[in-house]
C-alpha positions in Angstrom: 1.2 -1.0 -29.5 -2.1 0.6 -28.4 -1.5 2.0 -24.3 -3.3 0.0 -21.5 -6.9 1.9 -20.9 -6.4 4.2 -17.5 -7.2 2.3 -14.6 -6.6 3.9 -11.2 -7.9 2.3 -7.4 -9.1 4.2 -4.1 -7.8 1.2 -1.5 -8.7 1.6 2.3 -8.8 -0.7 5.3 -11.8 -1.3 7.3 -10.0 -0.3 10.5 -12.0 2.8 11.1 -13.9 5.5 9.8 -12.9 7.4 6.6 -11.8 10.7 7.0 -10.8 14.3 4.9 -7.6 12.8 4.1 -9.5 9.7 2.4 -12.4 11.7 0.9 -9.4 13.8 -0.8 -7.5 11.1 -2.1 -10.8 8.8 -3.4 -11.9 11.9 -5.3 -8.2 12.9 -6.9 -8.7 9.1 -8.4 -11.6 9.1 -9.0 -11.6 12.2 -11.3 -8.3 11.3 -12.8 -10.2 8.2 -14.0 -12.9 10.6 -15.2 -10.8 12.9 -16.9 -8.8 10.1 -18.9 -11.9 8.1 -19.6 -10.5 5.7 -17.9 -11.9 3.0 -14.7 -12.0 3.9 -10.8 -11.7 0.9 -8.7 -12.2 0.3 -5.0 -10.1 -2.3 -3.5 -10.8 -3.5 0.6 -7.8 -4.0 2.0 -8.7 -6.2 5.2 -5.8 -8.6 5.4 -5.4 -7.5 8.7 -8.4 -9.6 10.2 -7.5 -8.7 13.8 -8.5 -4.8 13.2 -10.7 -5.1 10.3 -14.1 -4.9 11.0 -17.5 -5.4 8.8 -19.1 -2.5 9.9 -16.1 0.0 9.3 -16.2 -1.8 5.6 -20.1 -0.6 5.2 -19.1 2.6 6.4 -16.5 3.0 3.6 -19.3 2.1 0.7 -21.4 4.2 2.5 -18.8 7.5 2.8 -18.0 7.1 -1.4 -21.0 6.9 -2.1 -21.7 10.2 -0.3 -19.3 11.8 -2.1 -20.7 10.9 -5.2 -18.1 8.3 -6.6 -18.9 4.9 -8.2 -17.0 2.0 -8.8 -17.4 -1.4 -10.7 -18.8 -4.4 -8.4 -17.8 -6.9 -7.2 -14.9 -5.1 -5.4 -11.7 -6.8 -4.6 -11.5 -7.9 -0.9 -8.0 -8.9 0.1 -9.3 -11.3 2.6 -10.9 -13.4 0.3 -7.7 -14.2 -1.8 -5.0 -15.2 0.7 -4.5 -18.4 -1.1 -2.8 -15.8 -4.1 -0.6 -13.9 -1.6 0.5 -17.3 -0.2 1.6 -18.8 -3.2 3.7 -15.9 -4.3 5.1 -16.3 -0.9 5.7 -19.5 -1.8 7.8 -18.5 -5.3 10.0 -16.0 -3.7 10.8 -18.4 -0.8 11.5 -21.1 -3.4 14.1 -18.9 -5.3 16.0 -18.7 -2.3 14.7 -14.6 -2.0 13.5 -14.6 1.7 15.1 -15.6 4.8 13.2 -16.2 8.4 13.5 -13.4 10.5 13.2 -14.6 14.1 14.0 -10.2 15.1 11.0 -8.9 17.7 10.1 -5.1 17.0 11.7 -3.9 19.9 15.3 -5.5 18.6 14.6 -4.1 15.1 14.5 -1.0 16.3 18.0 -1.1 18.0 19.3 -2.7 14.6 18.3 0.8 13.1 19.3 2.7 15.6 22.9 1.3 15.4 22.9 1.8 12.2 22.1 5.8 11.5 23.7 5.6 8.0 20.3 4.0 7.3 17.3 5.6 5.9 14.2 6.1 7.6 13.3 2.9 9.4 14.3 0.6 6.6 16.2 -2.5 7.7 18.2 -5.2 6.5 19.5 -8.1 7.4 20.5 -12.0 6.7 19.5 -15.3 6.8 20.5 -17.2 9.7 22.9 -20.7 10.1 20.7 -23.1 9.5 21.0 -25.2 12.1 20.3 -22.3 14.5 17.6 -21.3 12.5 16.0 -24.9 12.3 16.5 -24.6 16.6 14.4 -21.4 16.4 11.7 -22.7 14.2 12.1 -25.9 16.5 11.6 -24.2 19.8 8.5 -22.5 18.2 10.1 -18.9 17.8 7.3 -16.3 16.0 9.3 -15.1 12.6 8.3 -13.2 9.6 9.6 -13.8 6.2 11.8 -10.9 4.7 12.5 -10.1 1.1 16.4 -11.0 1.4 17.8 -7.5 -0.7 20.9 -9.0 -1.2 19.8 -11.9 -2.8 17.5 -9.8 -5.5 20.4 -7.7 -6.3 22.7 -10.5 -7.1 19.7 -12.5 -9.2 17.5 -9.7 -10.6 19.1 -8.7 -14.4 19.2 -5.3 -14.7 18.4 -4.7 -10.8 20.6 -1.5 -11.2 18.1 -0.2 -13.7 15.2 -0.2 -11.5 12.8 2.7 -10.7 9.6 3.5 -10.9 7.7 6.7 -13.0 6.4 9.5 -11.0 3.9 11.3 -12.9 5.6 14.8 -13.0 9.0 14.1 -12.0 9.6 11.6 -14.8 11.8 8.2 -13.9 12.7 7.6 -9.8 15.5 5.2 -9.5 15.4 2.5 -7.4 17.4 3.1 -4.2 18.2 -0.1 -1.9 18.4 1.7 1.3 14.3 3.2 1.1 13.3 -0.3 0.9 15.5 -2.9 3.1 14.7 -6.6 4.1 11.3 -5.5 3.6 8.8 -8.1 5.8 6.3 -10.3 3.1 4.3 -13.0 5.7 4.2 -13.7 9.1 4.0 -16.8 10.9 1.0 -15.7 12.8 -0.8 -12.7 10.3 -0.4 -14.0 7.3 0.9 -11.9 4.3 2.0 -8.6 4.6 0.9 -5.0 2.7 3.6 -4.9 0.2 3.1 -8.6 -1.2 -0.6 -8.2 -1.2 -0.8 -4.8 -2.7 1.4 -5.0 -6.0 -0.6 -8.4 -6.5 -3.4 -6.9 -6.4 -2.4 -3.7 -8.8 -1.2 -5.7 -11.4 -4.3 -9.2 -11.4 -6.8 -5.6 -11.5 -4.7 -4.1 -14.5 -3.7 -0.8 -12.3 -2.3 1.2 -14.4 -2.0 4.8 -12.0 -1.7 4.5 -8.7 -2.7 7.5 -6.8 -1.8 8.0 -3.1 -0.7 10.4 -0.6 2.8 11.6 -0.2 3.1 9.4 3.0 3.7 6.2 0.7 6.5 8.0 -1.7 9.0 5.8 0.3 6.7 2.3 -0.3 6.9 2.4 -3.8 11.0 1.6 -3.7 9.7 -1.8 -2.0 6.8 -2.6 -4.3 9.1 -1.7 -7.6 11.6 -4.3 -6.5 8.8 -6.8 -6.2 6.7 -6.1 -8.8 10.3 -6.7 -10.9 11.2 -10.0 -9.1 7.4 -11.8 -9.6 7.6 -10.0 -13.4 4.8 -7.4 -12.9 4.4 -4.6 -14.5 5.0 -1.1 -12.6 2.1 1.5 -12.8 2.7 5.2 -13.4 2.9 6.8 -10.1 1.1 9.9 -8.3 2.0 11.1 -4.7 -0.2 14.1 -3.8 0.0 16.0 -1.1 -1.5 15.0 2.5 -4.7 16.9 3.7 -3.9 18.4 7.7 -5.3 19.6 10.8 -5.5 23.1 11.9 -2.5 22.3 13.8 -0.3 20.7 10.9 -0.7 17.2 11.6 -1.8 14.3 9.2 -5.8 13.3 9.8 -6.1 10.1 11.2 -9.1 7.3 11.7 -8.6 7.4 15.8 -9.8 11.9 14.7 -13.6 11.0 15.5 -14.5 14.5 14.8 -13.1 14.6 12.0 -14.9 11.7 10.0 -16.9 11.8 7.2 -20.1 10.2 8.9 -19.7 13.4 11.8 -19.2 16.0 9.0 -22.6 14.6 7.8 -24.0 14.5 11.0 -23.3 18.3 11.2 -24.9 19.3 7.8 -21.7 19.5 5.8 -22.5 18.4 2.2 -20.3 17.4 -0.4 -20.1 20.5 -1.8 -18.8 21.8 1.8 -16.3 18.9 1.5 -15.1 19.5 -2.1 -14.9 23.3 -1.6 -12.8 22.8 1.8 -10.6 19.8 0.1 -10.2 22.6 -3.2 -12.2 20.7 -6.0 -14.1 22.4 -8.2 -17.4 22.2 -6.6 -19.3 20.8 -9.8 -16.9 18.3 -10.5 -15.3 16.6 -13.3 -17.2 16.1 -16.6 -19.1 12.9 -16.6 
Protein backbone atom coordinates (compact mmCIF):
# COMPACT_ATOMS: atom_id res chain seq x y z
CA UNK A 1 0.00 0.00 0.00
CA UNK A 2 1.58 3.34 -1.24
CA UNK A 3 1.66 6.05 2.17
CA UNK A 4 -0.93 8.99 2.16
CA UNK A 5 1.04 12.15 0.45
CA UNK A 6 2.32 14.53 3.54
CA UNK A 7 -0.33 16.87 4.32
CA UNK A 8 0.18 19.13 7.35
CA UNK A 9 -2.25 22.51 8.53
CA UNK A 10 -1.35 25.93 10.25
CA UNK A 11 -4.98 26.46 12.02
CA UNK A 12 -5.60 29.88 13.97
CA UNK A 13 -8.71 31.68 15.24
CA UNK A 14 -9.56 35.06 14.18
CA UNK A 15 -9.68 36.26 17.75
CA UNK A 16 -6.65 38.59 17.53
CA UNK A 17 -3.61 39.31 15.95
CA UNK A 18 -0.98 36.63 15.16
CA UNK A 19 2.03 36.68 17.10
CA UNK A 20 5.93 35.03 17.35
CA UNK A 21 4.46 32.03 18.71
CA UNK A 22 2.17 31.70 15.55
CA UNK A 23 4.72 32.91 12.98
CA UNK A 24 7.00 29.95 14.58
CA UNK A 25 4.57 27.31 14.40
CA UNK A 26 3.08 28.27 10.61
CA UNK A 27 6.61 28.13 9.37
CA UNK A 28 7.70 24.67 11.27
CA UNK A 29 4.58 23.33 9.00
CA UNK A 30 5.02 24.88 6.50
CA UNK A 31 8.58 23.71 5.83
CA UNK A 32 7.90 20.22 7.04
CA UNK A 33 5.37 20.30 4.08
CA UNK A 34 8.31 21.59 1.97
CA UNK A 35 10.76 19.25 2.96
CA UNK A 36 8.54 16.05 2.45
CA UNK A 37 7.05 17.37 -0.75
CA UNK A 38 4.14 17.31 0.69
CA UNK A 39 0.78 20.11 1.10
CA UNK A 40 0.54 23.10 3.77
CA UNK A 41 -2.93 23.92 4.55
CA UNK A 42 -4.50 26.92 6.40
CA UNK A 43 -7.55 26.10 8.16
CA UNK A 44 -9.86 29.28 10.07
CA UNK A 45 -10.95 28.17 13.03
CA UNK A 46 -13.88 30.75 13.75
CA UNK A 47 -16.47 28.55 15.40
CA UNK A 48 -16.45 30.84 18.11
CA UNK A 49 -18.58 33.60 16.43
CA UNK A 50 -18.78 35.70 19.57
CA UNK A 51 -14.88 36.48 19.43
CA UNK A 52 -14.15 35.97 15.93
CA UNK A 53 -13.84 38.80 14.00
CA UNK A 54 -13.39 39.42 9.96
CA UNK A 55 -10.84 41.77 10.30
CA UNK A 56 -8.54 39.63 12.68
CA UNK A 57 -9.16 36.79 9.75
CA UNK A 58 -7.61 39.36 6.98
CA UNK A 59 -4.99 40.10 9.30
CA UNK A 60 -3.94 36.31 9.47
CA UNK A 61 -3.78 36.03 5.35
CA UNK A 62 -2.08 39.08 5.52
CA UNK A 63 0.72 38.00 8.42
CA UNK A 64 1.43 34.36 6.24
CA UNK A 65 1.72 35.95 3.54
CA UNK A 66 4.40 38.21 5.06
CA UNK A 67 6.27 35.49 6.10
CA UNK A 68 6.42 34.10 2.82
CA UNK A 69 4.11 30.94 3.20
CA UNK A 70 1.42 29.85 0.68
CA UNK A 71 -1.38 27.70 0.92
CA UNK A 72 -4.05 26.12 -1.44
CA UNK A 73 -7.46 28.22 -1.78
CA UNK A 74 -10.30 28.04 -0.87
CA UNK A 75 -9.35 27.61 2.79
CA UNK A 76 -11.47 25.69 5.23
CA UNK A 77 -13.59 28.05 7.38
CA UNK A 78 -15.09 26.24 10.42
CA UNK A 79 -18.00 28.55 10.46
CA UNK A 80 -19.21 27.74 7.26
CA UNK A 81 -19.66 23.85 8.05
CA UNK A 82 -21.51 23.63 11.30
CA UNK A 83 -24.09 21.62 9.71
CA UNK A 84 -20.97 18.61 9.69
CA UNK A 85 -20.00 19.15 13.36
CA UNK A 86 -23.72 18.92 14.18
CA UNK A 87 -24.44 15.79 12.62
CA UNK A 88 -21.55 14.06 14.23
CA UNK A 89 -23.02 15.42 17.26
CA UNK A 90 -25.82 13.90 16.41
CA UNK A 91 -24.14 10.16 15.85
CA UNK A 92 -22.38 10.09 19.14
CA UNK A 93 -25.49 11.28 20.98
CA UNK A 94 -27.41 8.56 19.07
CA UNK A 95 -25.05 5.75 20.37
CA UNK A 96 -25.87 6.63 23.72
CA UNK A 97 -21.91 8.29 23.98
CA UNK A 98 -22.78 11.74 25.50
CA UNK A 99 -24.85 12.75 28.38
CA UNK A 100 -26.22 16.58 29.17
CA UNK A 101 -24.19 18.21 31.45
CA UNK A 102 -26.35 20.81 33.26
CA UNK A 103 -22.48 21.71 35.58
CA UNK A 104 -21.69 25.74 35.44
CA UNK A 105 -17.83 26.42 35.23
CA UNK A 106 -17.65 27.58 38.58
CA UNK A 107 -19.10 23.93 39.93
CA UNK A 108 -16.69 22.16 37.54
CA UNK A 109 -14.09 23.58 39.05
CA UNK A 110 -14.96 22.40 42.63
CA UNK A 111 -15.65 18.77 41.04
CA UNK A 112 -11.82 18.95 40.22
CA UNK A 113 -10.75 20.36 43.02
CA UNK A 114 -12.34 17.49 45.08
CA UNK A 115 -10.92 15.26 43.24
CA UNK A 116 -6.92 15.92 43.23
CA UNK A 117 -6.19 12.28 42.06
CA UNK A 118 -7.24 13.88 38.76
CA UNK A 119 -5.06 15.21 36.11
CA UNK A 120 -4.78 18.61 35.04
CA UNK A 121 -8.29 20.06 34.72
CA UNK A 122 -9.79 17.04 33.09
CA UNK A 123 -13.25 16.03 34.41
CA UNK A 124 -15.56 13.39 34.35
CA UNK A 125 -18.78 12.72 35.20
CA UNK A 126 -22.42 10.94 34.47
CA UNK A 127 -25.44 11.20 32.92
CA UNK A 128 -28.15 12.36 35.03
CA UNK A 129 -31.86 10.47 36.13
CA UNK A 130 -33.79 11.14 33.60
CA UNK A 131 -36.58 12.42 34.90
CA UNK A 132 -34.42 15.08 36.64
CA UNK A 133 -32.67 15.66 33.71
CA UNK A 134 -35.89 16.05 31.49
CA UNK A 135 -36.82 18.83 34.71
CA UNK A 136 -33.61 20.64 33.86
CA UNK A 137 -34.00 20.69 30.15
CA UNK A 138 -37.67 21.63 31.14
CA UNK A 139 -36.96 24.56 33.22
CA UNK A 140 -34.58 25.79 30.39
CA UNK A 141 -31.24 24.96 32.20
CA UNK A 142 -27.97 25.92 29.74
CA UNK A 143 -26.08 22.40 29.30
CA UNK A 144 -23.31 21.22 27.16
CA UNK A 145 -23.03 17.76 25.73
CA UNK A 146 -20.02 15.61 27.15
CA UNK A 147 -18.25 12.76 25.56
CA UNK A 148 -19.54 10.13 28.34
CA UNK A 149 -15.77 8.13 28.87
CA UNK A 150 -17.32 5.49 30.36
CA UNK A 151 -19.55 4.66 27.78
CA UNK A 152 -16.53 4.64 25.00
CA UNK A 153 -14.59 2.36 27.10
CA UNK A 154 -17.22 -0.15 27.51
CA UNK A 155 -18.29 0.06 23.54
CA UNK A 156 -15.01 1.02 21.79
CA UNK A 157 -13.16 -2.63 20.69
CA UNK A 158 -9.77 -2.42 21.40
CA UNK A 159 -10.22 0.98 23.52
CA UNK A 160 -7.26 -0.32 25.66
CA UNK A 161 -5.09 -0.12 22.61
CA UNK A 162 -5.51 3.38 21.87
CA UNK A 163 -2.76 6.08 21.44
CA UNK A 164 -1.62 8.21 19.16
CA UNK A 165 2.18 8.50 17.28
CA UNK A 166 4.38 11.17 18.38
CA UNK A 167 6.87 11.87 15.79
CA UNK A 168 10.10 11.15 17.81
CA UNK A 169 8.85 9.36 20.75
CA UNK A 170 7.18 6.61 18.75
CA UNK A 171 3.53 5.30 20.05
CA UNK A 172 1.68 7.49 23.20
CA UNK A 173 -0.89 5.42 24.84
CA UNK A 174 -4.09 6.53 25.35
CA UNK A 175 -4.63 7.59 29.04
CA UNK A 176 -8.33 8.16 30.25
CA UNK A 177 -7.55 10.63 32.93
CA UNK A 178 -5.77 13.50 30.22
CA UNK A 179 -8.93 13.52 28.45
CA UNK A 180 -12.19 13.19 30.83
CA UNK A 181 -15.95 13.89 29.93
CA UNK A 182 -14.54 16.04 27.45
CA UNK A 183 -17.38 18.89 26.38
CA UNK A 184 -18.54 18.42 22.26
CA UNK A 185 -21.64 21.21 21.79
CA UNK A 186 -23.26 23.54 23.74
CA UNK A 187 -26.73 24.54 23.92
CA UNK A 188 -25.92 28.13 23.26
CA UNK A 189 -22.21 28.02 21.21
CA UNK A 190 -22.68 25.43 19.15
CA UNK A 191 -19.94 22.63 18.71
CA UNK A 192 -16.96 22.58 20.54
CA UNK A 193 -12.89 22.57 19.51
CA UNK A 194 -12.29 18.95 19.80
CA UNK A 195 -15.41 17.77 17.66
CA UNK A 196 -14.72 20.32 15.09
CA UNK A 197 -11.03 19.91 14.84
CA UNK A 198 -10.47 16.05 14.23
CA UNK A 199 -13.42 16.47 11.59
CA UNK A 200 -11.72 18.73 10.02
CA UNK A 201 -8.10 16.85 9.99
CA UNK A 202 -9.39 13.87 8.76
CA UNK A 203 -12.40 15.44 5.60
CA UNK A 204 -8.71 17.58 4.64
CA UNK A 205 -6.65 14.29 4.62
CA UNK A 206 -4.21 15.65 7.56
CA UNK A 207 -1.79 13.53 7.76
CA UNK A 208 0.89 15.53 10.48
CA UNK A 209 -0.30 17.62 12.69
CA UNK A 210 2.11 20.13 13.96
CA UNK A 211 1.43 22.25 17.06
CA UNK A 212 2.96 23.64 20.13
CA UNK A 213 3.62 21.69 23.20
CA UNK A 214 0.59 23.44 24.89
CA UNK A 215 -1.88 20.85 23.04
CA UNK A 216 0.30 17.57 23.97
CA UNK A 217 -2.58 16.97 26.54
CA UNK A 218 -5.52 17.55 23.67
CA UNK A 219 -4.44 14.94 21.57
CA UNK A 220 -5.67 12.09 24.34
CA UNK A 221 -9.20 13.67 23.57
CA UNK A 222 -9.15 13.93 19.85
CA UNK A 223 -7.52 10.13 19.64
CA UNK A 224 -10.50 8.73 21.50
CA UNK A 225 -12.79 10.57 19.02
CA UNK A 226 -11.19 10.25 16.00
CA UNK A 227 -11.42 6.19 17.14
CA UNK A 228 -15.19 6.39 18.04
CA UNK A 229 -16.46 8.32 14.49
CA UNK A 230 -13.65 5.74 12.73
CA UNK A 231 -11.07 8.48 11.67
CA UNK A 232 -7.93 8.02 11.05
CA UNK A 233 -5.18 9.43 13.66
CA UNK A 234 -2.34 11.67 12.02
CA UNK A 235 1.30 11.42 13.06
CA UNK A 236 1.85 13.83 15.64
CA UNK A 237 4.45 16.79 16.38
CA UNK A 238 4.47 18.99 19.60
CA UNK A 239 7.29 21.57 19.36
CA UNK A 240 8.37 23.60 21.70
CA UNK A 241 6.51 27.10 22.70
CA UNK A 242 8.25 30.42 21.66
CA UNK A 243 8.44 32.88 25.18
CA UNK A 244 8.82 36.28 26.47
CA UNK A 245 11.96 37.68 27.92
CA UNK A 246 10.34 36.86 31.07
CA UNK A 247 9.48 33.04 30.43
CA UNK A 248 5.96 33.33 29.73
CA UNK A 249 3.94 31.97 26.56
CA UNK A 250 3.21 34.96 23.90
CA UNK A 251 -0.24 35.69 23.76
CA UNK A 252 -2.84 37.62 21.13
CA UNK A 253 -3.91 40.34 24.15
CA UNK A 254 0.80 40.99 23.68
CA UNK A 255 0.02 43.99 21.24
CA UNK A 256 3.63 44.66 21.03
CA UNK A 257 4.42 41.72 20.24
CA UNK A 258 2.35 41.09 16.93
CA UNK A 259 3.40 40.46 13.73
CA UNK A 260 1.75 43.65 12.10
CA UNK A 261 3.90 45.95 15.09
CA UNK A 262 7.11 43.97 14.37
CA UNK A 263 6.39 45.28 10.72
CA UNK A 264 5.51 48.43 11.75
CA UNK A 265 9.09 48.76 13.37
CA UNK A 266 11.14 47.56 10.27
CA UNK A 267 11.62 43.93 11.37
CA UNK A 268 11.66 41.74 8.18
CA UNK A 269 11.28 38.20 7.85
CA UNK A 270 14.60 37.51 7.89
CA UNK A 271 14.67 39.38 11.48
CA UNK A 272 11.82 37.03 12.34
CA UNK A 273 13.29 33.76 11.06
CA UNK A 274 16.73 34.55 12.46
CA UNK A 275 15.14 35.48 16.05
CA UNK A 276 12.54 32.31 15.82
CA UNK A 277 16.13 30.10 14.71
CA UNK A 278 15.25 29.21 10.95
CA UNK A 279 17.65 29.21 8.59
CA UNK A 280 17.31 32.55 7.23
CA UNK A 281 17.06 31.37 3.44
CA UNK A 282 14.65 28.81 4.07
CA UNK A 283 13.74 25.48 2.96
CA UNK A 284 14.31 24.38 -0.56
CA UNK A 285 11.37 25.17 -2.78
Amino acid sequence: MRPRPFVTRFAPSPTGRLHRGHAFSAITAFEAAQHAGGQFLLRVEDIDAGRCRPAFEQAIYEDLAWLGLSWPTPVRRQSEHLGEYRSAVEALRDRGLLYRCFRTRSQILADIARAPHRAGSTFTGAPLPAVEEEALVAEGRPYAWRLNLAAARRRLEGFKDLGFTEEGAGFVPFRPDLAGDIVLARKDLGVAYHLAVVLDDAIQGVTHVIRGADLFEATHSQSILQALLGLPTPIYRHHPLILRADGKRFAKRDTAETLADLRARGWTVTDVRKKLGFDIAGPPS
